[in-house]
C-alpha positions in Angstrom: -19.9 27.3 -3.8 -17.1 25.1 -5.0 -14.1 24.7 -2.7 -10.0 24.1 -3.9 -7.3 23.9 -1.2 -5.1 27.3 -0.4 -2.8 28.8 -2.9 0.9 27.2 -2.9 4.0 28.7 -3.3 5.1 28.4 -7.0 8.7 28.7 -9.2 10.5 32.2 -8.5 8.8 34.7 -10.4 5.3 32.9 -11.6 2.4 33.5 -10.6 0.1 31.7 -7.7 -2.0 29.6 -9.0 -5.0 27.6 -7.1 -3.5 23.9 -5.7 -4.9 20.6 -6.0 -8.0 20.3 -3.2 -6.8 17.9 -0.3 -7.9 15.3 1.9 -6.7 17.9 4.8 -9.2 20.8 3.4 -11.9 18.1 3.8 -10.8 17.5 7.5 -9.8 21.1 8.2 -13.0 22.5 6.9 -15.5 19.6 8.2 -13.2 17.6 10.7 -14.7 19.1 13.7 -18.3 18.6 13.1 -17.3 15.0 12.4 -15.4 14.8 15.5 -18.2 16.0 17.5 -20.8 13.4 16.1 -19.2 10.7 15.7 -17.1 8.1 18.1 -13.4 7.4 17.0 -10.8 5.6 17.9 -7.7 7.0 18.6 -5.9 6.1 15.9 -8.7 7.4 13.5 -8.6 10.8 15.3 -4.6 11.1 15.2 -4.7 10.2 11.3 -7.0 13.3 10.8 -4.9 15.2 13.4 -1.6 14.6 11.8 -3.3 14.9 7.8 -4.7 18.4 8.6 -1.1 19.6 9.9 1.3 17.9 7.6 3.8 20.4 5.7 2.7 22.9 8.1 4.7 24.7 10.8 3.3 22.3 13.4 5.6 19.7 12.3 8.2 22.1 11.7 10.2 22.7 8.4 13.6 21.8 6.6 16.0 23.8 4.2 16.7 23.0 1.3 19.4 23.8 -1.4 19.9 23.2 -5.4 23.3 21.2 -6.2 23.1 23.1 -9.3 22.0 27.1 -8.6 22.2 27.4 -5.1 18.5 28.3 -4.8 17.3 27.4 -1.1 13.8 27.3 0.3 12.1 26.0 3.7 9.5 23.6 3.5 6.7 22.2 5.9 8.1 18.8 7.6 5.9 15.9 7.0 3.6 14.1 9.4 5.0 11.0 8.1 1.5 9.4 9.0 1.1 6.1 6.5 -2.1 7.1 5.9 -1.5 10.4 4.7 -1.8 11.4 0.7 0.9 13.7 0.7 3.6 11.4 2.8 4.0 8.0 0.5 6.0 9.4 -2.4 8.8 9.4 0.1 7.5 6.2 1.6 7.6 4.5 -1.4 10.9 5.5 -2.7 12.5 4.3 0.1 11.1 1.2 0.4 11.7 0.4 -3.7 15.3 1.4 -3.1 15.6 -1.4 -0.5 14.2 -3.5 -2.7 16.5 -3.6 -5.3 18.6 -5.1 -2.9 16.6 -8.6 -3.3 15.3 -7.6 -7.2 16.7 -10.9 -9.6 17.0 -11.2 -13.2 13.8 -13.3 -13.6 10.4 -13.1 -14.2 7.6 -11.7 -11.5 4.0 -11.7 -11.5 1.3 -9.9 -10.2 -1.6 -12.1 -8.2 -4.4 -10.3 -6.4 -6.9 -12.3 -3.6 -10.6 -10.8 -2.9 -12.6 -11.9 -0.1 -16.3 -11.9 -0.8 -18.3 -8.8 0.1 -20.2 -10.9 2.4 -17.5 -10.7 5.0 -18.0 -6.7 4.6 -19.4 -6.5 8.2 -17.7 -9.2 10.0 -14.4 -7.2 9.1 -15.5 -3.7 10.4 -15.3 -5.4 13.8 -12.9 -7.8 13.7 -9.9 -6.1 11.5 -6.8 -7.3 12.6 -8.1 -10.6 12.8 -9.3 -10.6 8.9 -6.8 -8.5 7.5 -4.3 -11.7 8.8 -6.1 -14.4 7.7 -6.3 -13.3 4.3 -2.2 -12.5 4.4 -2.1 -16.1 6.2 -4.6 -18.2 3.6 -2.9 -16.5 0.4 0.2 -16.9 1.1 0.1 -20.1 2.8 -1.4 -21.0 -1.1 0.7 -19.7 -2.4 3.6 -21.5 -0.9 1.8 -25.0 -0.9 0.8 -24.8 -5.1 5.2 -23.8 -5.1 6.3 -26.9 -3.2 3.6 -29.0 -5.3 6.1 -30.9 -7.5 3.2 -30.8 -9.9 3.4 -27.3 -10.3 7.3 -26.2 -9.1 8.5 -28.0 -6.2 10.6 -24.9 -4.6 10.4 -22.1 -2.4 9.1 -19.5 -4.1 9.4 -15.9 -3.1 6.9 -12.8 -3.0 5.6 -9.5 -1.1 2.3 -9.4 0.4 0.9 -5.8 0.1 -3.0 -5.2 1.8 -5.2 -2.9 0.4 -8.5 -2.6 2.4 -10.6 -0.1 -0.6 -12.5 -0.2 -3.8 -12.4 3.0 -5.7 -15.9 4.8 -4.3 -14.0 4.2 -1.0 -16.2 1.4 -0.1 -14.5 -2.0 1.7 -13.0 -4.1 -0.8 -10.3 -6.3 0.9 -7.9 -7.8 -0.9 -4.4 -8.5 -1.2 -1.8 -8.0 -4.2 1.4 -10.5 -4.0 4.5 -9.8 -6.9 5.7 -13.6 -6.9 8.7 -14.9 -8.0 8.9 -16.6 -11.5 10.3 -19.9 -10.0 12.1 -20.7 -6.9 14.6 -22.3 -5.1 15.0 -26.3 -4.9 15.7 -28.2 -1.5 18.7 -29.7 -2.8 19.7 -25.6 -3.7 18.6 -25.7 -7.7 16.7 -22.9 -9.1 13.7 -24.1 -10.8 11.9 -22.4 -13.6 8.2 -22.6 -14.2 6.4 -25.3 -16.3 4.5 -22.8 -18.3 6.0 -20.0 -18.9 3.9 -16.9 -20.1 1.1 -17.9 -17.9 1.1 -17.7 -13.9 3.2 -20.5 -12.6 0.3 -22.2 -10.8 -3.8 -22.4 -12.1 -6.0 -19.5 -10.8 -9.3 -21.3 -10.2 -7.4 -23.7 -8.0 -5.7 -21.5 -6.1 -9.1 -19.9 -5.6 -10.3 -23.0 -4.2 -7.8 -24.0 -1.9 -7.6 -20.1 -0.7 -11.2 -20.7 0.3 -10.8 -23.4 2.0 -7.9 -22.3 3.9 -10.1 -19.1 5.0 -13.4 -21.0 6.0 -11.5 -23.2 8.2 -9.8 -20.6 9.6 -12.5 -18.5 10.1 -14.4 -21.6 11.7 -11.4 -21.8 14.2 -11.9 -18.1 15.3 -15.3 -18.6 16.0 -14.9 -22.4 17.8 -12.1 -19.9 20.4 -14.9 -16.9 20.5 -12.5 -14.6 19.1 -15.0 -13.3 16.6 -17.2 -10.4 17.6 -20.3 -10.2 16.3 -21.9 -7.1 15.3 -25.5 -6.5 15.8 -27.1 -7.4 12.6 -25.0 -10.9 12.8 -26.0 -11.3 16.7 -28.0 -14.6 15.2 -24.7 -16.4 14.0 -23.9 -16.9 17.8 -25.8 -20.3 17.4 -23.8 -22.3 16.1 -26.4 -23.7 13.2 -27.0 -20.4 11.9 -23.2 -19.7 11.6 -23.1 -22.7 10.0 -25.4 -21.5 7.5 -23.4 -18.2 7.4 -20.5 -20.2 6.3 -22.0 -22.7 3.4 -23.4 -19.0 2.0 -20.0 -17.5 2.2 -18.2 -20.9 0.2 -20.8 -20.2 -2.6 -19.8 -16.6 -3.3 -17.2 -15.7 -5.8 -14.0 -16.0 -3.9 -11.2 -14.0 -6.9 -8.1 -14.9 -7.6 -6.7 -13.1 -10.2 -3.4 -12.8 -11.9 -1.8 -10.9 -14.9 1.2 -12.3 -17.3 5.1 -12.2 -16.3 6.6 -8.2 -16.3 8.8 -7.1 -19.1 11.7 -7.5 -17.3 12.9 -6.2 -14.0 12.5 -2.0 -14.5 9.0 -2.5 -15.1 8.5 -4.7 -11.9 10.2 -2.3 -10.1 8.4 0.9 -11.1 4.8 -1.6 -10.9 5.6 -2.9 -7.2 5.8 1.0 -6.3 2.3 1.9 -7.7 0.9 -0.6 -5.2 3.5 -0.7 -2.1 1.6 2.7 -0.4 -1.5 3.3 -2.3 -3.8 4.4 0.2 -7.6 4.9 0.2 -8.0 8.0 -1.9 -5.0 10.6 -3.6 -5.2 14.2 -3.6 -4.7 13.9 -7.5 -8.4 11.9 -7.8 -10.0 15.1 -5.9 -11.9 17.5 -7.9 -14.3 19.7 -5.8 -16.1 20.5 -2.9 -19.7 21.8 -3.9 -22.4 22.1 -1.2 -21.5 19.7 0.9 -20.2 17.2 -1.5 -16.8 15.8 -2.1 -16.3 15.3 -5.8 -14.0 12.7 -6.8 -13.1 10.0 -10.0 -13.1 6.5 -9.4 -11.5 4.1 -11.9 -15.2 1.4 -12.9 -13.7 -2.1 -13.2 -17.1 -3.2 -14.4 -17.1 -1.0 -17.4 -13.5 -1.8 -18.8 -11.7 0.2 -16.0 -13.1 3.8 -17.0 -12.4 6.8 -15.3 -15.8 7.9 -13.7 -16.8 10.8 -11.2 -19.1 10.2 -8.2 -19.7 12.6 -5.4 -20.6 11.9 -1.6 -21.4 14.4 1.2 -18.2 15.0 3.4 -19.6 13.2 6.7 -19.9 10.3 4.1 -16.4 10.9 2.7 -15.1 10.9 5.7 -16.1 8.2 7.3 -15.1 6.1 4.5 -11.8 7.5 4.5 -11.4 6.6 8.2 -12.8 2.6 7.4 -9.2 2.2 6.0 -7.1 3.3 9.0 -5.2 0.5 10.0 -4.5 -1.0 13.6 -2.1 0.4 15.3 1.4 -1.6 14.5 0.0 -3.7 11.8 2.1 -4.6 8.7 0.8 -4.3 5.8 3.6 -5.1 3.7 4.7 -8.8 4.4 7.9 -10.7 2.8 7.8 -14.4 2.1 9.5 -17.7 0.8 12.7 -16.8 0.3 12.4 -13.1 0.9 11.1 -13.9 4.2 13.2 -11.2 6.5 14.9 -13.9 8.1 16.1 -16.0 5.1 16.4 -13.0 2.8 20.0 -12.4 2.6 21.3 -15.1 2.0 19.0 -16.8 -0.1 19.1 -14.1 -2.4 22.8 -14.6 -2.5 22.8 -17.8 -3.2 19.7 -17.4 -6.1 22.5 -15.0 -7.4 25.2 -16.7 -8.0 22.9 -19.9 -9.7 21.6 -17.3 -11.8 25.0 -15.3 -12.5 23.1 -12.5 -14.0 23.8 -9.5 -11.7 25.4 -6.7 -14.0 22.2 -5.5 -15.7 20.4 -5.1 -12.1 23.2 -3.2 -10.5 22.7 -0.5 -13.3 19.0 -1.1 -12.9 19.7 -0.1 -9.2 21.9 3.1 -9.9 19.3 4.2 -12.6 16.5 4.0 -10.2 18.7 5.7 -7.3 19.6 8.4 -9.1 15.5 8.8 -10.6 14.7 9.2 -6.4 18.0 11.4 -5.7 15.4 14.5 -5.1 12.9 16.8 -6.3 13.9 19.6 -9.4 14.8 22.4 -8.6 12.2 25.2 -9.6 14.3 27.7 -10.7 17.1 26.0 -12.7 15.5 22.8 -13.3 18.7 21.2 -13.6 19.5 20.8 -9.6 18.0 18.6 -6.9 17.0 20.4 -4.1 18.7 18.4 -0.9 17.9 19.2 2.5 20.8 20.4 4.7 18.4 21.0 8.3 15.5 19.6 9.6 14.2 22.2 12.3 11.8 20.9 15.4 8.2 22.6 15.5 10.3 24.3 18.6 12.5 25.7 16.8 15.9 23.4 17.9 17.7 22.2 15.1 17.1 18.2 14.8 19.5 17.3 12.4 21.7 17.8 8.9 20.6 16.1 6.1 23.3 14.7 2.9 20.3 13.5 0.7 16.5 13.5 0.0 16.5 9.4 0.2 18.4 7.8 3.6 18.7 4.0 3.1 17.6 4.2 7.0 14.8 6.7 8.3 14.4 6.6 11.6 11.1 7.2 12.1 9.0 6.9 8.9 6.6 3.8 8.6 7.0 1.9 5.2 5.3 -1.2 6.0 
C-alpha cells in the first residue's frame, strides 16, 4: 500500500488535493520503532523530534495578510531546525540577502573537494574532527596557490559550504567553495587572474597539495590520540599498520574539481543559494512509501548526471538521513580571505572603490530583495502575504512582524 503525506490546505475555493510525501511522514509513521531499536544521540533524536512537528501547532502559528486583497490565513510556525526540508527556503533567503552585501562586479567560480571513500568509517566516529580538516586543508590551498605569485599573488576571497551526502544518501564528504576571480594585493591592487576563462589556479595541483595538507594532518591527530578508532580499524592502533593505512589512502583519487567563471553576478547569486542549505534529501525528490520502502530519485553522476529512482526500506532511510546531522554548533558555512568575518567590511569597501563598479549590483540587490519579499498570495496572486503575529505554542503573542525576510532573525541557524 503506497503512502503520500496528509492533504494540505489549498487556494480559496479548489479542491484538496494529496501533498508531496515528507521526510516527517517517514519519521511520524516509522520514527518510533526506530527510536526504540536504535541508540541516538541527542541531537539525532531532537532533529526527528523537531522535523515531525514543524508547521504544526506544536511550534505555534503566525498570521498572515495580502498587501494586495487583504486575504489572511494562519500558518504552522517552523521548527527552524537546519536540518529540516521544509525550513531552508527561508534559511537561504536570508543568508543570500546578506550576501549581497559583499557580492562584486567580478568573476566567481565554483570548486568542489572530495575526500576518498576510504575515510568513510574513520568519519562516522570522528566528525567534527574531519569535517574541519577538510574546511582547514581546502582552504588553506586555496589561499596558498592565491598568494603564489605564480598563479595571483593576493588574497583571494571565497565561502566554504560542507556537504556530508551523495545522492542514495550514502557519505560522500566534500566541500563546495565560490572563489573570488582575483584578489586583493599587499600593496592594496586588485589583481586579475592570469588565465581567464579557466579556474585561476590548476586542479590536479591543487589536488595534490590538498592531499598532502590532509595526510599530514590526519597523521598529527593520530600522533595526539585524538582519533578514535572504530572496531573494524582497531588494527591501525599500531603505528605500522596506520602507516600502511595512510600510503593506501595517498593512492586513492583525492577530486578536485571546478567549473568555468559565472555569467556574471545574478547567476552567482541564484547558484551560491542552490548549495548554501542543501541538506541530505528534499521533500520534492520523495515519491512513495510502498511496503516498507521509501522511494526516492537520485541524480547518477556516473551516467551523465541522470535522474534515477532507488528505493530503501525506511529503517535504512532513516538512518541514512540521521548520518548527516551535524554536531551540535558546528559551522558549516565558513567565510574566507577577504570575506573572512573579521576583515569583511572593509576589505570589500576598499575592493569597491578599486573596482568603481557598484551601480549594476545595487539593482542586482533590490531585484533580488524584492524576488524574497514573500510568498503569492493564493487568492489574488498579485499580493505577498506578510506576517503581522507570530503566536507561542501557548498561545502568548511573541511578536509583530513588517516582512517575510528580517535582515536579523534571532533565532534561525543559517550557517
Amino acid at each position: 500500500m503506497s503512502v503520500v503525506s496528509e492533504k494540505q490546505r489549498c487556494c480559496a475555493g479548489s479542491e484538496s488535493k494529496p501533498a508531496q510525501l515528507e521526510v516527517a511522514d517517514i519519521f511520524r509513521k516509522y520514527g518510533d520503532k526506530y527510536l526504540a531499536s536504535h541508540k541516538l544521540s541527542g541531537k539525532q533524536q531532537a532533529v526527528m523530534f523537531d522535523i515531525e512537528h514543524c508547521r504544526r501547532s506544536y511550534f505555534g502559528y503566525h498570521l498572515d495578510i495580502c498587501d494586495h486583497c487583504g486575504y489572511t490565513d494562519h500558518f504552522g510556525n517552523s521548527c527552524r531546525n537546519r536540518h529540516c526540508p521544509k525550513c531552508q527556503g527561508i534559511a537561504q533567503r536570508i543568508w543570500v540577502n546578506a550576501r549581497l552585501e559583499d557580492l562584486l562586479p567580478i568573476a566567481y567560480y565554483h570548486v568542489t573537494f572530495t575526500l576518498p571513500h576510504m575515510l568513510n568509517p574513520l568519519v562516522g566516529y570522528n566528525r567534527e574532527l574531519i569535517y574541519d580538516l577538510l574546511f582547514d586543508c581546502a582552504s588553506e590551498t586555496l589561499l596558498q596557490f592565491g598568494r603564489d605569485p605564480k598563479w595571483l599573488g593576493a588574497l583571494i576571497g571565497f565561502y566554504g559550504i560542507l556537504h556530508t551526502w551523495g545522492g542514495k544518501l550514502w557519505q560522500h564528504l566534500h566541500t563546495h567553495f565560490m572563489v573570488s576571480g582575483g584578489g586583493l594585493s599587499e600593496d592594496g591592487r586588485w589583481v586579475t587572474p592570469k588565465y581567464k576563462g579557466k579556474f585561476i589556479f590548476p586542479v590536479k595541483a591543487l589536488s595534490a597539495v590538498f592531499r598532502g595538507k590532509f595526510i599530514e594532518g590526519l597523521k598529527k591527530a593520530y600522533a595526539d590520540g585524538q582519533l578514535v578508532l572504530p572496531t573494524g580499524l582497531r588494527h591501525l592502533k599500531n603505528a605500522g599498520q596506520f602507516e600502511n593505512y595512510v600510503d593506501a589512502l595517498v593512492d586513492r583519487n583525492w577530486v578536485v574539481y571546478a567549473k568555468r567563471p559565472f555569467a556574471g553576478p545574478e547567476k552567482v547569486v541564484r547558484y551560491i543559494g542552490r548549495y548554501t542549505h542543501r541538506i541530505a534529501i528534499s521533500n520534492s525528490r520523495l515519491i512513495k512509501i510502498e511496503e516498507d520502502r521509501v522511494y526516492f530519485n537520485y541524480k547518477d553522476y556516473r551516467d551523465d548526471g541522470k535522474w534515477k529512482q532507488c528505493h530503501l526500506k525506511a529503517e535504512d532511510f532513516i538512518k541514512r538521513f540521521l548520518m548527516h546531522v551535524l554536531p551540535k554548533g558546528f559551522h558549516r558555512i565558513r567565510h574566507y580571505g577577504f570575506l573572512s568575518n573579521g576583515r569583511c567590511k572593509a576589505k570589500i569597501a576598499q575592493i569597491r572603490k578599486l573596482l568603481s563598479n557598484g551601480d549594476d549590483l545595487d539593482q542586482l540587490k533590490q531585484k533580488v530583495i524584492e524576488d524574497h519579499a514573500g510568498v503569492v498570495c493564493p487568492v489574488c496572486a498579485k499580493g505577498r502575504l506578510t506576517p503581522v503575529m507570530i503566536v507561542h505554542r501557548m498561545g502568548f503573542v511573541l511578536k509583530s512582524v513588517a516582512a517575510v525576510v528580517s535582515p536579523n532573525p534571532p533565532a534561525w541557524d543559517t550557517s
